[in-house]
N, C-alpha and C positions, 0 to 999 in steps of 0.2 A: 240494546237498550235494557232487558230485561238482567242482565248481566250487572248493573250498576242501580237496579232495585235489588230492595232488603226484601228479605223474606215477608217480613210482617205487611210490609208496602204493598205486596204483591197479591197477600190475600185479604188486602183492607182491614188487618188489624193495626193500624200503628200506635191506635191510641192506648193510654195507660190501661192496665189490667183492670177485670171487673167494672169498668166503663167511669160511671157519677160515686162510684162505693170508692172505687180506686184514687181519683181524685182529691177525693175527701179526706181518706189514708194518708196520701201525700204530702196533703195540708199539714196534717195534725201530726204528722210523723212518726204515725205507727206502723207497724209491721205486722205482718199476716200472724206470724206466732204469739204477738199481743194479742189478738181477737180471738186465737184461738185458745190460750191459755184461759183470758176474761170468759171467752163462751164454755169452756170447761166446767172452771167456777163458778158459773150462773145455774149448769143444768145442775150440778150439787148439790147448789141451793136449794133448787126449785124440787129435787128430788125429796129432802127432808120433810116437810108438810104434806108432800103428795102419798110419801110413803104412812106416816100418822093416820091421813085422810082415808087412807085405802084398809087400814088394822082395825080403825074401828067402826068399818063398815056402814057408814052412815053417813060419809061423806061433808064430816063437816069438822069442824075442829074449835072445842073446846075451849072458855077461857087459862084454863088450870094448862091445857096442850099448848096454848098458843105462845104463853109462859115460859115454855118448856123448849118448845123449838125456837125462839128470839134468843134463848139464852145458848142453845147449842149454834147456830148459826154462826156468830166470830169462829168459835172453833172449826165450824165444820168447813170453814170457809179456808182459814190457813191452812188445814189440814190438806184441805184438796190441789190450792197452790203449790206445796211444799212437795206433795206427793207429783206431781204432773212435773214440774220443776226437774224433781231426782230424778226420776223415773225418763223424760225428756220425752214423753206422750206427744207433745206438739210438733215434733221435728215428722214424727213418722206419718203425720195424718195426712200430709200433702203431697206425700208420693202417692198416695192413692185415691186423692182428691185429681188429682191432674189428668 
C-alpha cells in the first residue's frame, strides 16, 4: 500500500507549497522569483531614506531630503531591478532558502 503513495502523501504534505501564501501565488500566477525580485526592490527602496535617516543622526528627514530621496527613488528602483535581473540574484536565493 505504501508502495502506490507519493512521497508528499506520505508525510502529509500534499498540499500546495507555503500553504494560503502558495494558493494565493497560484491564483495570481506568480512565481517565487517574481516576490523575490519585487522583495529585492522593496528592501532598496526602504534602504534609501533609512540610510539619509541614520547620516543625519536625528532620525528624521527633512522636507529639502524628502525631495531628494522621492526624486532618487524611480532610479534607484530600476537600477536595482536591472541590477538583480543581470546579475540573476533571484535564481541563487532558493537553493539556500530550501
Amino acid at each position: 500500500m505504501l508502495d502506490t503513495v507519493s512521497k508528499a502523501e506520505a508525510i502529509g504534505t500534499s498540499g500546495p507549497p507555503f500553504g494560503k501564501l502558495g494558493v494565493l501565488l497560484q491564483r495570481l500566477g506568480l512565481r517565487r522569483q517574481v516576490l523575490v525580485i519585487l522583495h529585492d526592490v522593496a528592501i532598496a527602496l526602504a534602504s534609501l531614506p533609512i540610510a539619509f535617516m541614520l547620516r543625519d543622526s536625528n532620525l528624521t528627514l527633512t522636507s529639502f531630503r524628502i525631495d531628494h530621496v522621492s526624486a532618487m527613488l524611480p532610479l534607484l528602483a530600476a537600477t536595482a531591478a536591472l541590477t538583480i535581473l543581470i546579475l540573476g540574484s533571484y535564481r541563487s536565493v532558493w537553493r539556500y532558502m530550501a
